[in-house]
N, C-alpha and C positions, 0 to 999 in steps of 0.2 A: 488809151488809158481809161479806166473804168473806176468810180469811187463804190465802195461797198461797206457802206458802216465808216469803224474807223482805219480798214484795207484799202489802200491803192494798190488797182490790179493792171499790170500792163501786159497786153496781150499779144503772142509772136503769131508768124503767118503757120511755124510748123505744129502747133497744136500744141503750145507750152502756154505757162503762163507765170510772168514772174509777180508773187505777192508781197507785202512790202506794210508791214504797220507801223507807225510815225512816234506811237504812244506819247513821249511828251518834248520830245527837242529832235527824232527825223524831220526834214522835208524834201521834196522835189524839185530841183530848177532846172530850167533851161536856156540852153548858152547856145551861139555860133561854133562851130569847130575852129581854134585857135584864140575864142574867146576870154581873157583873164576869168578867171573865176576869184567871185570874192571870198570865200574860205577855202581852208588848208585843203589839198588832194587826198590827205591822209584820213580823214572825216567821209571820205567818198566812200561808201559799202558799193554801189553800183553806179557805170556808165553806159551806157548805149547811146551807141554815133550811127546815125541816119545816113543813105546815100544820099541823101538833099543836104548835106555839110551840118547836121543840128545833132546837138548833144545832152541827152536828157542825163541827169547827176542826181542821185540820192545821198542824201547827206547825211551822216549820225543814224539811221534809220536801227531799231533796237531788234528788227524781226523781218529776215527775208529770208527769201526760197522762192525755189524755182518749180512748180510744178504741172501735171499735165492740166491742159483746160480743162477737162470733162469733171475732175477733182476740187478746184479750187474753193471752192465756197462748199461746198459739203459736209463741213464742220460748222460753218458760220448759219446763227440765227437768220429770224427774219430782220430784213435792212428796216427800222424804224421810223429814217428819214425818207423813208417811199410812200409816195401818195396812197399805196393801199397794203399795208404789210399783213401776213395771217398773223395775228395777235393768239389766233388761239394755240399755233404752234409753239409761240416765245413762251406761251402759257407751260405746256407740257415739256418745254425744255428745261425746266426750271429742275425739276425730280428727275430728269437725264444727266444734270451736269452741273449743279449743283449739291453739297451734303446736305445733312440734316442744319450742322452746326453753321456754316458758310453767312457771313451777315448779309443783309439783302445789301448793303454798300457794294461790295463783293460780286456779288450776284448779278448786279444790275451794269456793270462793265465785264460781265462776262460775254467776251462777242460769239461764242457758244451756244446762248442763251438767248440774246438780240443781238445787234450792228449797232452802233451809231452813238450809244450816251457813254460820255466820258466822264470828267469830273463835275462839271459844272451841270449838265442835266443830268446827274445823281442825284448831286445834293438838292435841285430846286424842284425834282420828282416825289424825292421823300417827305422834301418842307409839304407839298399839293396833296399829297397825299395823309398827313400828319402821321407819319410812321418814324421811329427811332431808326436809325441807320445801321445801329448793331444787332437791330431786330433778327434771331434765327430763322433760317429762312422757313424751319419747319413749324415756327410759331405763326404761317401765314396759310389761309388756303386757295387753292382757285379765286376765288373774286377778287380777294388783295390783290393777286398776283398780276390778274387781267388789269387791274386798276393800276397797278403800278406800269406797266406796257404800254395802257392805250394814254394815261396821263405824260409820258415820255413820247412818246409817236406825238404828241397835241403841242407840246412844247417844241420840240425840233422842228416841224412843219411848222411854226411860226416865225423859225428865227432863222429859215434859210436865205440865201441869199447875203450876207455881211451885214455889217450894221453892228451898230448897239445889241447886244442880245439881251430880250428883255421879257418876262414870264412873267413880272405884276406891274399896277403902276410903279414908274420909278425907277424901274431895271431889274435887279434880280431880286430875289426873297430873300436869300440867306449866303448864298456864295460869295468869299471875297468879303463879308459885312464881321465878322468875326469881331467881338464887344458892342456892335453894333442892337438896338432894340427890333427886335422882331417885327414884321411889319404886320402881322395879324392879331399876337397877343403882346409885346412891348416886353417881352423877355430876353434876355439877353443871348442873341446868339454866339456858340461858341464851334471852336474846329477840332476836329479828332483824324484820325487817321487810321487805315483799314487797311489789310489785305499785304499780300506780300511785297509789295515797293513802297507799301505806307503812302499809300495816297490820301489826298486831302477834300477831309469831308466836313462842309457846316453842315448845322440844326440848331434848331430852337428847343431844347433839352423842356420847357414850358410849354410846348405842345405840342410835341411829336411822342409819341411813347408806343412802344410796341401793344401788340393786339389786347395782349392780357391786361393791361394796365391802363387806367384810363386816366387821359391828361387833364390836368387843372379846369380846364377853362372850356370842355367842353360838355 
């Protein structure tokens, strides 16, 4: 089994490869063969039973398929959570796979485009960056773009490993803090929602603002 971004990829001996993204309630366990499983069988999208008696189980998983190895990531960015990802491809994927209109919220969990930032390093990449999260993506050019890549690449390499996830003193910037004061300028942050499942994005509406517009306090 292989992590790529936010893909787990399991790989067969005959040159398949089953791909499998979690987006926000799949996961993966592993039982004994004969082992109770603690959720419903009916939640199982995949099983695969080992000749060693082991059972790996996918659970609720919103996105699988089964495809040849040489294929499998060929659509996917560069992995961000990798010690040295090319940044400047995540750069020019951006005008690949992205529209004009597309808000960089959008943009930046396109695994298309990069691997690895979900909700939580969206929204604490935008706050680093002081960018609006509805910002178009064609209101940005190159250097935002790299900026917003390599300050996500900076944040997940900090916070591998488990633990507290935490990108300022304190914990996080903006995620999760919703009426909460802004930990830079004491503005109130607030949550919106993006993109076709409506995912959930804070900002500090007080100093994040798109390119053209320039925020209060800077």
């Amino acid at each position: 089994m292989e992590a790529r971004g936010k893909y787990l990829l399991v790989h067969f001996d005959d040159g398949t490869t089953l791909e499998s993204h979690m987006l926000m309630s799949g996961s993966w366990h592993l039982y004994r063969v004969g082992e109770r499983w603690p959720r419903s069988p009916r939640s199982a999208r995949v099983v695969i039973t080992t000749d060693e008696g082991w059972q790996a189980v996918c659970f609720a998983a919103q996105k699988i398929r089964l495809v040849r190895s040489d294929r499998v990531v060929a659509h996917l960015g560069p992995d961000l959570t990798g010690p040295d990802p090319d940044l400047d491809a995540a750069v020019a994927r951006f005008a690949r796979h992205a529209t004009a209109e597309t808000p960089l919220a959008v943009a930046l969990l396109d695994q298309r485009i990069c691997c690895g930032v979900g909700n939580v390093y969206k929204s604490e990449t935008l706050w680093a960056c002081r960018l609006d999260p509805s910002t178009p993506v064609a209101e940005t050019d190159d250097v935002r773009r790299r900026e917003l890549v390599d300050t996500a690449h900076r944040l997940l390499r900090a916070n591998l490993g488990g633990g507290e996830r935490r990108t300022v003193a304190g914990g996080l910037a903006v995620y999760g803090r919703a009426g909460e004061p802004c930990r830079r300028c004491d503005g109130v942050i607030e949550r919106t929602h993006h993109g076709e499942h409506a995912r959930s994005t804070y900002w500090c509406p007080a100093c994040q603002s798109s390119p053209g517009r320039t925020s209060p306090d800077s």
